[in-house]
C-alpha positions as CSV (number, residue, x, y, z in Angstrom):
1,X,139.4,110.7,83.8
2,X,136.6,108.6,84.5
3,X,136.6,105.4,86.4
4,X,135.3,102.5,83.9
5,X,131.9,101.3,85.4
6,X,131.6,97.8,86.7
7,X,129.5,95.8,84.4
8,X,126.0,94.6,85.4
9,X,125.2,91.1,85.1
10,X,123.1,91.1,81.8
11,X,125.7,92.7,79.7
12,X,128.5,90.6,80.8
13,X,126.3,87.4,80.2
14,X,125.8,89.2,76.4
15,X,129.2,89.9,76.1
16,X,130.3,85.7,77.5
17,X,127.6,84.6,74.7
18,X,128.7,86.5,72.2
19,X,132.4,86.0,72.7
20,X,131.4,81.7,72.8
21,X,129.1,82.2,69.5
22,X,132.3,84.0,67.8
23,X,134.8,81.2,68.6
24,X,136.8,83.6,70.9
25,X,136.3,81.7,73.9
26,X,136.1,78.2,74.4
27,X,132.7,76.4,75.8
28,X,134.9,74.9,79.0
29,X,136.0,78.2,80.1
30,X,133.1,79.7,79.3
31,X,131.0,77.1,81.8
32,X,133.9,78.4,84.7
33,X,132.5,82.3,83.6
34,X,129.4,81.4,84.0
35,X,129.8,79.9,87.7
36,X,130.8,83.0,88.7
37,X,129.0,85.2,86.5
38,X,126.7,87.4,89.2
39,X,129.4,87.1,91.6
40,X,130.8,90.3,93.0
41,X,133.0,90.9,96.0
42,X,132.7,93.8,98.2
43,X,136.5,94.8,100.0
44,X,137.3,91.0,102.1
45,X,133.9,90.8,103.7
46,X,131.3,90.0,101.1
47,X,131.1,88.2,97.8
48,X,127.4,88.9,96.5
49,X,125.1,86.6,94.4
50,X,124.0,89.3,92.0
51,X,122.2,86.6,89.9
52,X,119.9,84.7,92.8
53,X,116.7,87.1,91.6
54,X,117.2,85.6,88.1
55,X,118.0,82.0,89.0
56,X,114.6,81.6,91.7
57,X,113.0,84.6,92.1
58,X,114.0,85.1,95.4
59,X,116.9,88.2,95.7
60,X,119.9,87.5,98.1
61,X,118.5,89.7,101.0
62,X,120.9,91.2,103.2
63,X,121.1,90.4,106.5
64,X,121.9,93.9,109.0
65,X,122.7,93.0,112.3
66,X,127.0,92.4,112.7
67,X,127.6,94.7,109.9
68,X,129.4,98.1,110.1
69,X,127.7,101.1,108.4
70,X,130.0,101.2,106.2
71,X,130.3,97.4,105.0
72,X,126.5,97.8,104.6
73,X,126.5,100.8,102.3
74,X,129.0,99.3,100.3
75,X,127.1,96.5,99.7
76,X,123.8,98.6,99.1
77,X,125.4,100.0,96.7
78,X,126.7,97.2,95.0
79,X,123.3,95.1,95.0
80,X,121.9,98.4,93.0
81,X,124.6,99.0,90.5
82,X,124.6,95.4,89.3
83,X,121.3,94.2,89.9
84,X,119.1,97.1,90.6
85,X,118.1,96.9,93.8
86,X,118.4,95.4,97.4
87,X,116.2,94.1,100.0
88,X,117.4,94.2,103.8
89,X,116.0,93.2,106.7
90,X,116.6,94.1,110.6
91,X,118.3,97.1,109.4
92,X,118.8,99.8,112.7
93,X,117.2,103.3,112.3
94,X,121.2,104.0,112.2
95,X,122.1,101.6,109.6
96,X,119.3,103.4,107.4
97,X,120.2,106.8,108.0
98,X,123.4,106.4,106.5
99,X,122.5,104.4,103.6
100,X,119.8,106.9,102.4
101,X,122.6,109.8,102.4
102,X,125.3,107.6,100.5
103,X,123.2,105.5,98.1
104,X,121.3,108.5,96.8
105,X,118.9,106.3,95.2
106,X,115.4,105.4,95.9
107,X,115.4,104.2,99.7
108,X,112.3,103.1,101.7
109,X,113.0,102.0,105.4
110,X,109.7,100.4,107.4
111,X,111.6,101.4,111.3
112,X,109.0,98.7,112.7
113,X,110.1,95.7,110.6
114,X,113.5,96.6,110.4
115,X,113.4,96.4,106.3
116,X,115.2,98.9,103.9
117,X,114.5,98.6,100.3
118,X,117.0,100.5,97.9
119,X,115.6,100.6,94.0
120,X,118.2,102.1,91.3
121,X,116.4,104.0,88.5
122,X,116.3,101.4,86.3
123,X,114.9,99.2,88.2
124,X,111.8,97.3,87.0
125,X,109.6,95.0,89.6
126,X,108.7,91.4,88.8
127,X,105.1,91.2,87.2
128,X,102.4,91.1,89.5
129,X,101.5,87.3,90.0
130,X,99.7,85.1,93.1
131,X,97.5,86.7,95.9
132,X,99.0,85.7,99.7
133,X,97.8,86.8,103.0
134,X,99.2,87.4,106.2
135,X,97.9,87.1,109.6
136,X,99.0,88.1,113.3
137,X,97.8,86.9,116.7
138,X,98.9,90.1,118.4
139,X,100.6,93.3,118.4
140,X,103.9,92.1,119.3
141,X,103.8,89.7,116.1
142,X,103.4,92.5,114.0
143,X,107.1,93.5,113.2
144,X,107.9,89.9,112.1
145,X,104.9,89.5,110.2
146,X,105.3,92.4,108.4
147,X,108.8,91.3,107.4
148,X,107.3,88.6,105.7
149,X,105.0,91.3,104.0
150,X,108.1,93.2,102.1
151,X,109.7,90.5,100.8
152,X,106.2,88.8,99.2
153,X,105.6,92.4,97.8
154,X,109.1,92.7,96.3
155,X,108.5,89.4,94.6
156,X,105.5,90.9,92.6
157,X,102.9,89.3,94.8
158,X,99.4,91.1,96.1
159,X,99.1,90.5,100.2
160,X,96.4,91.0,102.1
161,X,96.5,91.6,105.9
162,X,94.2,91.6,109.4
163,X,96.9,91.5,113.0
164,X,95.9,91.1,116.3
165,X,93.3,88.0,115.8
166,X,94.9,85.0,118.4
167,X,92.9,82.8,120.1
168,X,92.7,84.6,123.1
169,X,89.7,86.7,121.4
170,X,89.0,84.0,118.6
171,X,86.0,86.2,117.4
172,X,88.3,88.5,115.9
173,X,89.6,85.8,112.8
174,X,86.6,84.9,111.0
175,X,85.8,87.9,109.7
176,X,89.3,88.8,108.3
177,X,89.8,85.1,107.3
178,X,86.8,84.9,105.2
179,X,88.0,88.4,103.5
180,X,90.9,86.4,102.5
181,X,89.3,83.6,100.8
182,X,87.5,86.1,98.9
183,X,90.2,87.7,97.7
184,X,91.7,84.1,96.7
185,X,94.7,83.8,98.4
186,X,96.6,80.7,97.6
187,X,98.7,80.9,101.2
188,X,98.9,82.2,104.1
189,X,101.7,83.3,106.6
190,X,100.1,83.0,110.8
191,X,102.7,84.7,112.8
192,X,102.3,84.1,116.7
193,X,104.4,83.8,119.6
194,X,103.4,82.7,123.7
195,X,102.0,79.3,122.8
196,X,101.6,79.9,118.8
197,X,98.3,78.0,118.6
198,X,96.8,80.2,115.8
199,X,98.9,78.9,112.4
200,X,96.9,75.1,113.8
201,X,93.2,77.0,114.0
202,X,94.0,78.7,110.6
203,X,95.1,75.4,109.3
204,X,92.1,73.4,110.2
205,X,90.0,75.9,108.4
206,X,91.3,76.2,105.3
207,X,91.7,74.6,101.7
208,X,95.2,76.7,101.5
209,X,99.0,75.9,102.7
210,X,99.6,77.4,105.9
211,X,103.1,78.8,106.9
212,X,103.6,79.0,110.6
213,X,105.6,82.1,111.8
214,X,106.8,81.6,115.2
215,X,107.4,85.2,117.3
216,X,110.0,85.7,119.9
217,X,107.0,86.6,122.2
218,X,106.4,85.7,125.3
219,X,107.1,84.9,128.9
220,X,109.6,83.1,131.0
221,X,109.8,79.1,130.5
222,X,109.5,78.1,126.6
223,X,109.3,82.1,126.3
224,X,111.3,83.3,123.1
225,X,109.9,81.8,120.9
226,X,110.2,78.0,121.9
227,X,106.9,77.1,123.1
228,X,105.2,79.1,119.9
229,X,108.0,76.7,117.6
230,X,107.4,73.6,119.5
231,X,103.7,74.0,120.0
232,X,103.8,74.5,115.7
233,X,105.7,71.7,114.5
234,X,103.2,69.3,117.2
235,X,100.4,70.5,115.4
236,X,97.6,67.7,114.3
237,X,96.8,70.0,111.4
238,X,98.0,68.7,107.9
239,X,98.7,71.7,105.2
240,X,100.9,73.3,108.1
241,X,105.1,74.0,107.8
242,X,106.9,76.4,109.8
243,X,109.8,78.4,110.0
244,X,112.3,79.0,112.6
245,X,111.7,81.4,115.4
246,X,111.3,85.7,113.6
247,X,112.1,84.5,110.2
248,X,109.8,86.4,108.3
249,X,112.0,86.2,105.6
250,X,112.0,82.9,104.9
251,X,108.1,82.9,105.4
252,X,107.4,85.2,103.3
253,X,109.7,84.4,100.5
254,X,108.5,80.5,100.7
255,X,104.6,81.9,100.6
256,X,105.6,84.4,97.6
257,X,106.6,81.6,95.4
258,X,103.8,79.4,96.4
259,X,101.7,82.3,95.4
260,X,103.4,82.7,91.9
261,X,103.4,79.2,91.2
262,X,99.6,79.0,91.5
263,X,98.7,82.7,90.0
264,X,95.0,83.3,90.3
265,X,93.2,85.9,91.8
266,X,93.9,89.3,90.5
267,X,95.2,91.2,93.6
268,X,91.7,93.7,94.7
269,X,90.9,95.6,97.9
């Protein structure tokens, strides 16, 4: 005999409705369902929010680093039998071995970013909305920035991106910077480590929020990533915020619903 399947979140929000609309259950225990409606556990070591896409857009993105192999697949597999798919980030090239042999579904893994993107077959993206770009002063920023790049492209939005154009060779930005405008991008992520001065050049000259991305990169004192942070949040140019030190994520989710909220361009070249 079969094992009954779990239900996804939509049909057990039908089902809660239904059951309130036929008088079977009362609207004060329906409002505790409903809390944890989209809640799942996984064994004692997760309890996943199957219902964050839903409530802003922005999927509950797994986090790979201090999880087993096994506690990660698990939870894979959870995110893509109840909500369809999964997005997660610093995953190891081990980590994403495994997963693509247990999930069986449609797995992606970028081994430079770190990010592993598992789809079930019935999953549907978000609409394309919003035009974003993305910019890196070096090489090094590249992994980080590109972080950022998944999860704006998993939330339906078009980027756009030109790396290793810092201040050291200054030249390099205005040509990629002015492809951007055309393109009508209504934000853009500036990843940089060492002293992070590029997010403040791009922010004096342009008409479009800037998200600074600090990068772990560089060199003895204020190395890490501190001198690129500090050097950030002293900046004297308005239409800047930043994010802590490598978190692409929360760059590039922040610049992806920036870039749905205002829609405009149609994504091209």
């Amino acid at each position: 005999m079969s094992e009954p399947r779990e239900k996804d979140a939509d049909t057990a929000l039908t089902e809660l409705l239904a059951a309130v609309a036929d008088g079977r259950v009362a609207v004060d225990r329906a409002v505790r369902q409903l809390a944890e409606l989209g809640l799942n556990a996984v064994g004692d070591y997760a309890r996943l929010d199957l219902g964050r896409q839903r409530r802003r857009l922005i999927p509950e993105i797994v986090y790979g680093p201090g999880k087993t192999i096994e506690q990660l697949v698990e939870i894979v597999r959870a995110f893509v039998r109840g909500s369809g798919w999964v997005l997660c980030s610093r995953v190891s090239a081990e980590q994403a071995a495994a997963v693509r042999t247990a999930v069986g579904e449609r797995v992606s893994y970028d081994e430079r970013s770190g990010v592993l993107i598992a789809r079930g077959a019935q999953h549907e993206p978000p609409a394309p909305r919003g035009v974003a770009g993305v910019l890196a002063a070096g090489t090094a920023d590249v992994p980080v920035a590109e972080e950022a790049v998944a999860v704006m492209r998993e939330m339906g939005v078009c980027v756009h991106t030109a790396y290793d154009v810092g201040v050291a060779g200054l030249h390099r930005l205005g040509a990629p910077l002015e492809t951007m405008r055309r393109a009508g991008v209504s934000v853009l992520v500036v990843a940089a480590g060492m002293e992070g001065a590029l997010p403040s050049v791009v922010a004096g000259l342009v008409d479009v929020p800037v998200i600074g991305l600090p990068t772990s990169t560089g060199y003895g004192y204020g190395g890490g990533g501190h001198a690129a942070l500090l050097g950030m949040l002293q900046s004297c140019a308005l239409g800047l915020t930043v994010v802590n030190i490598d978190n692409g994520v929360s760059a590039g989710a922040t610049a992806a619903l920036i870039a749905r909220a205002t829609g405009g361009a149609e994504c091209r070249g």
